[in-house]
N, C-alpha and C positions, 0 to 999 in steps of 0.2 A: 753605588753608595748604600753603606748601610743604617737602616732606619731604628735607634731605639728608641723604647717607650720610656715615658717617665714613670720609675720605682712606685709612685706617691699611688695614682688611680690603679693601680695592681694589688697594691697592698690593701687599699680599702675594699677592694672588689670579694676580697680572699676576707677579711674580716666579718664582709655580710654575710655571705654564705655561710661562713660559722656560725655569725648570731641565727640565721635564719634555721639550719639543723638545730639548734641547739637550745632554740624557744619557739616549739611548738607552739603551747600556749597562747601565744601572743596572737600567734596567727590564726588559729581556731576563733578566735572571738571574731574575728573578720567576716565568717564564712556565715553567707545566705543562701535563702533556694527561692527558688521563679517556676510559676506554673506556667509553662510553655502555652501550649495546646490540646483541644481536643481533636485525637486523631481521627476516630472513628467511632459510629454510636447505632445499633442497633435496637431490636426490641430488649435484650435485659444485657448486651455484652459495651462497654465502653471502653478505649483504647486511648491514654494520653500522655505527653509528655510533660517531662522538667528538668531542671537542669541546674543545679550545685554550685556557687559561685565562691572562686576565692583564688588566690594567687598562684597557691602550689600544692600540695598535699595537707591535705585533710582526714581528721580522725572522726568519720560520722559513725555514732553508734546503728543508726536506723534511718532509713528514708522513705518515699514512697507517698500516698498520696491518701487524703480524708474524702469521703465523697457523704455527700448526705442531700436530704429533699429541704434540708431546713437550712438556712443561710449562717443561721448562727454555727455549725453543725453542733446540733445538743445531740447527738447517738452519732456518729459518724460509721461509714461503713470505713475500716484501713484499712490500706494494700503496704503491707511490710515487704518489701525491698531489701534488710539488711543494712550488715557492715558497706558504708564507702568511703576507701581512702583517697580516691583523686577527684575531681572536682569534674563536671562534663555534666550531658543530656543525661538520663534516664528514662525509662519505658516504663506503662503501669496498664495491668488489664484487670479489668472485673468481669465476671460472667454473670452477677447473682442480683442484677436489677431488674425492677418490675419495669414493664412495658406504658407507654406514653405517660411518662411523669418528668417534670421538671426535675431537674439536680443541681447542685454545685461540685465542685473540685476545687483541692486545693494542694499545693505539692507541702510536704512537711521534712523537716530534718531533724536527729535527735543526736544533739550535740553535749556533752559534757553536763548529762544528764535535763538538758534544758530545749523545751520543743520546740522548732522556730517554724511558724509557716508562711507561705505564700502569700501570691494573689488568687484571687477569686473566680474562677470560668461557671458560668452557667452552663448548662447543657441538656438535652432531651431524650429520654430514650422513644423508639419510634413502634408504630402500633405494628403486628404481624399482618400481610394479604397474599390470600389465596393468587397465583398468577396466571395457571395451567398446570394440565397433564397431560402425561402419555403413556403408553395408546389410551385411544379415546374408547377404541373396543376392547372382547377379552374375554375369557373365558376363565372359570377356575383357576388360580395359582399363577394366572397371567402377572406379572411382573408389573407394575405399577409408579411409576415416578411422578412424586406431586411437587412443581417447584412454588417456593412462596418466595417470601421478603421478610425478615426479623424475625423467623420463627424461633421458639422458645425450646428449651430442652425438653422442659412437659407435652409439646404439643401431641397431639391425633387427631384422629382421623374419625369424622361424624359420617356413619355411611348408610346414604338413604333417612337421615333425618332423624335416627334412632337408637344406631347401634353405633357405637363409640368400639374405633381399634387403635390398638397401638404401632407404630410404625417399627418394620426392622430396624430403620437406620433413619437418623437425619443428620445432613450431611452441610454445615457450614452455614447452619441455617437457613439455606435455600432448599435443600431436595429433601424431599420427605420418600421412603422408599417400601415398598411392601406387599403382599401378595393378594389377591383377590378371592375373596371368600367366597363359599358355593354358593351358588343361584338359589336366591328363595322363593318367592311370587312375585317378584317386579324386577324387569328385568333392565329397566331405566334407573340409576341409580343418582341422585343427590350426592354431590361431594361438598365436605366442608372438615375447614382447617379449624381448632380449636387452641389457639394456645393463650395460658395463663388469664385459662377463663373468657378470653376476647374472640369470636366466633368471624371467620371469614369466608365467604361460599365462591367456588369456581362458575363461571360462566353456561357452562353446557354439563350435563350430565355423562357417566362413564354409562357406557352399556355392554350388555352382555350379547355376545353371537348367537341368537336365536334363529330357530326356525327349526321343522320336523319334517322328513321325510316319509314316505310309505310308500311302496311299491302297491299299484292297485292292479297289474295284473300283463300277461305275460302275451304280447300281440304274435300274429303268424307273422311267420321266416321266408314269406315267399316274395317279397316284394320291398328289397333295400333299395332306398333314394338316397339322393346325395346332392348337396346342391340346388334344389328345388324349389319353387314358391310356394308359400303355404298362408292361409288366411280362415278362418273361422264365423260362422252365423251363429244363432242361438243352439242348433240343433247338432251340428256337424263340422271337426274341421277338415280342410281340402285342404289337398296338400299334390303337387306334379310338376311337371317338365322333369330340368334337370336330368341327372343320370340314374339312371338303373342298372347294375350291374358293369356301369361305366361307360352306355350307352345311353343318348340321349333317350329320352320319354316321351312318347307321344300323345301321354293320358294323363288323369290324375286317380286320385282316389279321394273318397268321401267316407269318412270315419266316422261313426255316428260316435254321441261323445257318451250318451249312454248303454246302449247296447255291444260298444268297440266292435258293432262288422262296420267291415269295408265293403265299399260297392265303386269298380273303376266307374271311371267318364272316359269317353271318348275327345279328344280336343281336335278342333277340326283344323285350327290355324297351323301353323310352324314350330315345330320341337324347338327349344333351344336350351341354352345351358347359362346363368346367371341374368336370367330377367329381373325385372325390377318389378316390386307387388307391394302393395300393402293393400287393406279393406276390400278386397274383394276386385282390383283393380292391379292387371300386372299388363308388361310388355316389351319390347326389348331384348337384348339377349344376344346369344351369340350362337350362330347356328352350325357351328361344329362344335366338338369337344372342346373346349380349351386347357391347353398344355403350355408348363413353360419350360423355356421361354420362345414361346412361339408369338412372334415378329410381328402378325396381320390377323387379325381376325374376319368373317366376315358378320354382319350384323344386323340384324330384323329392327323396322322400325314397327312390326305388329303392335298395336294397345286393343284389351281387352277389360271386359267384364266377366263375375261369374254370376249367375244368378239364375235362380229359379232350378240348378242343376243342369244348366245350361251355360252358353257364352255368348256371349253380345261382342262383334268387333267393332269398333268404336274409330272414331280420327288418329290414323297414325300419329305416332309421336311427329315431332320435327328435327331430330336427331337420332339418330343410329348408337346406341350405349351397349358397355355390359358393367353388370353389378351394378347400376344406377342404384339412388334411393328416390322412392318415394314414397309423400307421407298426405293424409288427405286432409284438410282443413278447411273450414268455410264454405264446404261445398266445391271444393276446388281441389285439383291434385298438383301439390309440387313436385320439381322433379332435379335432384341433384346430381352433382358428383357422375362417379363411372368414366369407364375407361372407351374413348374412340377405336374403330378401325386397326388402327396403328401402336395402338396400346397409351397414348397420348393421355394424361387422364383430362376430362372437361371441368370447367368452372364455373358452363352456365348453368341459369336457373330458369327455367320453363315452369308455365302457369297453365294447366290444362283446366276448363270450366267446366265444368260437368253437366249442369243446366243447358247450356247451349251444344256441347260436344265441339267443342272448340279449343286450342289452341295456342296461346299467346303469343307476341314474338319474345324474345326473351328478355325474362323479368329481372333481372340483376347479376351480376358477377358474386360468387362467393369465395371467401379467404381461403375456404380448405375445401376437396374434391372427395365426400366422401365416397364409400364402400359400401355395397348392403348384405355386405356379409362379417360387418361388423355393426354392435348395437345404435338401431335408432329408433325413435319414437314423438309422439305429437303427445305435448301434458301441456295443459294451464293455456292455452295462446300459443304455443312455441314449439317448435320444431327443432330437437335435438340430435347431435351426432357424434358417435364416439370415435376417431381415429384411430388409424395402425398404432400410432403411438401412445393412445391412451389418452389424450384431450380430450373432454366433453365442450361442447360448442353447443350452444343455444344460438337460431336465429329468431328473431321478432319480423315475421313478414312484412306483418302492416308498417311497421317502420322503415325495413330491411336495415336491419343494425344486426350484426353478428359483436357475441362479445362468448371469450373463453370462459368458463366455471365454474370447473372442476378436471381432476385425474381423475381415471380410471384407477380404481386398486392396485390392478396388475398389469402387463402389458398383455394386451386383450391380445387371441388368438381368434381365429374364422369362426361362422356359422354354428353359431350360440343359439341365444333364445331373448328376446325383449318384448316383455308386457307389462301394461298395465294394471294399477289392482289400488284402490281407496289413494286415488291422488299420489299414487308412486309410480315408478316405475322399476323393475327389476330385469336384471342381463347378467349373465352369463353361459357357464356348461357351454365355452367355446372348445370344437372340436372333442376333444376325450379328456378335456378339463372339468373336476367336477363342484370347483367353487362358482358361489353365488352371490351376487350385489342385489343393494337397491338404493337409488337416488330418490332425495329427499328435495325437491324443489323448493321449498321455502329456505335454507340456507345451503344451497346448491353443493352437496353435498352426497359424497359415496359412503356405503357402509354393508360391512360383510355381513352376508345370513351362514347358516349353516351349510354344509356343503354335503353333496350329497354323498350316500356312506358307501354306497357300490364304487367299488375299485379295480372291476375290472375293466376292458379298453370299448367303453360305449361312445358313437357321435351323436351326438344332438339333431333332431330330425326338426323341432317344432316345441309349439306350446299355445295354451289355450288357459284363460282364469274362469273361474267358476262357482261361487258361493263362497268366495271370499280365500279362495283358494286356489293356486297355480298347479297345471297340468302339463308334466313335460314328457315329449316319447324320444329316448335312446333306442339306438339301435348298434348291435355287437359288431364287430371292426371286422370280424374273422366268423367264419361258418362255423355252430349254424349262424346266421345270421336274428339272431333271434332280435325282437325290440320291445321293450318294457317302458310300459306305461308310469310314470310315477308323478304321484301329489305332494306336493309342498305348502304346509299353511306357516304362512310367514311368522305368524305368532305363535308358536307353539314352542314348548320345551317340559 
């Protein structure tokens, strides 16, 4: 069956349409505007909507939105928009507002020369803050990224408290970006954001990679170690076992620290090759060569003393190690890490008492097994360890609480160099690497020194501080064998 319509509601429908093209006018008077929202609001940039009300097509001369601090708006800031002829949302952006101050907004249309507006949104712009940067270190022309929050177009860069720069780029109002200016006498540098006159300072200071090298002088070629224990008195540092020539050592040598002769010792105990030493206190080790991957080792439980230019054998350990660490505290020697027999590596912790030459049974389990041919050392109460992987680990004995602290810079390589010097400690100059660190214990923290500026293929033998200055001896990879002395004052530049 087929369905017609009635002629009557056709024909009206066809009539409206007519009237409706054909009296604009009528319909323009209908048409209002509505202030949506505020999208977005920064330090001077504000982002909002509105939105054009009316049946159908519409002839607006102008739209867009009045913003002022004053309610009434007596000065209004306008965002002109333009011609719109169809009715819908619109978008409005300002960039040119001052920072934490109250505002208004209100959408406006400009209709048949007659200005109709909105409703009323309050709104705030918001104050700029410093958030971070990076790198925290750096050198001349080092690349610099400061991120804040509502930064301004004007903002810069207050560096060191005094010297005002202008940034290359600031990027979306968060990244302020720019190069680092040459070193002048401080090498701690004060960061601070500046915009539109409102000042915001970062957390921690940038700094520059300091430190000075000198070679103080050129030791004989007769005598390469490798591998060996080495510990230092006021006078002298000692340095033996290990290999010479790739052959265990049956001696040491005694370096005077100021005249650089040597004068061997005789060692009357067992050669061996990665005992464990610190202060003047070594023992342990592995009494062949060791080569990988070889499967067994066998292994000296000998503990020793140096003193006097002498040795004192002391109560064997009560474990058989190689590469143990150990570090001396409270009169007492701990004794970590290191690899068993079988290459197994151990977890316990042994407490040797110095006062009585005794022994303990074992004093704790620890989380990681260190190595002592990667950096450790005793600062503040605490005895620290740097892994294959580059973990620093502090344990608190008296507690026994191990807790992580810090990375390493880089992923550390073997038989470096770690000393103390005014409450820091520094390591590096792993194997024929010539960069240099120092951790900073109060916010447990790594930080690059300069590195040292010989480039050719030297290993790290040792090192010794002294008048506020580190002492380290390379020795060349390849005959001659020469080894060179060099000083490092951490502060210098």
């Amino acid at each position: 069956m087929i369905k017609t319509l009635n002629p009557l509601p056709a024909l009206l429908l066809c009539m409206a349409t007519f009237l409706f093209s054909c009296n604009n006018d009528d319909i323009d008077t209908n048409v209002s505007v509505f202030t949506e929202e505020i999208v977005f609001t920064s330090g001077e940039q504000a982002i909002m909507t509105g939105r054009v009300l009316a049946q159908g097509e519409v002839a607006v001369e102008d739209h867009g939105f009045q913003i002022d601090t004053d309610e009434n708006f007596s000065d209004p800031i306008v965002i002109s928009l333009g011609e719109k002829s169809i009715p819908g949302r619109f978008i409005g952006e300002t960039n040119g507002l001052d920072i934490h101050l109250d505002y208004y907004c209100r959408a406006f249309i400009l209709t048949k020369g007659e200005t109709k507006t909105g409703n009323v949104l309050p709104f705030s712009t918001l104050s700029p803050k410093a958030i971070d940067f990076s790198p925290k270190e750096g050198k001349q022309n080092t690349k610099l990224t400061l991120e804040g929050i509502n930064l301004t177009a004007d903002t810069k860069i207050i560096w060191n408290n005094e010297r005002l720069l202008t940034p290359d780029n600031i990027i979306s109002e968060t990244f302020v970006e720019f190069k680092v200016p040459a070193l002048d006498n401080d090498p701690t540098i004060n960061l601070k954001l500046i915009s539109q006159g409102d000042t915001s300072e970062f957390s921690e200071p940038f700094e520059y990679i300091i430190g000075e090298w000198n070679e103080e002088a050129t030791l004989d070629n007769s005598f390469k170690s490798q591998r060996h224990v080495y510990f230092e008195n006021t006078e002298n540092f000692i340095y033996g076992l290990g290999l010479v020539q790739g052959l265990l050592s049956p001696q040491f040598q005694l370096l005077n620290k100021k005249s650089l002769q040597r004068t061997p010792i005789a060692f009357p105990g067992q050669p061996v090759d990665g005992a464990f030493f610190n202060a003047s206190y070594f023992g342990g080790g592995s009494t062949i060569k060791v080569a990988f991957p070889t499967q067994t080792i066998p292994l000296s439980t000998e503990f020793w003393k140096y003193e006097d230019q002498g040795f004192v054998r002391l109560q064997d350990a009560p474990i058989a190690l190689y590469k143990a660490v150990t570090l001396m505290a409270d009169n007492k020697i701990y004794l970590y890490g290191g690899e068993v027999s079988g290459r197994d590596r151990s977890y316990e912790v042994h407490v040797y008492d110095i006062g009585t030459d005794t022994w303990d049974p074992v004093f704790t389990v620890s989380p990681i097994s260190p190595l002592n041919s990667y950096p450790f050392f005793h600062l503040n109460g605490y005895n620290y360890f740097v892994t294959e992987t580059g973990e620093t680990y502090r344990h608190d004995y008296t507690n026994d609480e191990w807790t992580r602290v810090a990375q390493f810079p880089t992923q550390p390589k073997e038989y470096g160099v770690s000393v103390l010097l005014n409450g820091m400690a520094y390591a590096g100059m792993q194997e024929s690497d010539r960069r240099f660190y120092v951790y900073r214990p109060w916010n447990d923290s790594w930080r690059t020194k300069e590195s040292l500026p010989n480039n050719l293929i030297f290993f790290t033998m040792g090192g010794w501080t002294n008048d506020n200055n580190i002492f380290v001896i390379r020795t060349q990879a390849s005959n001659p064998t020469n080894k060179v002395l060099w000083r490092f004052d951490p502060d210098g530049f």
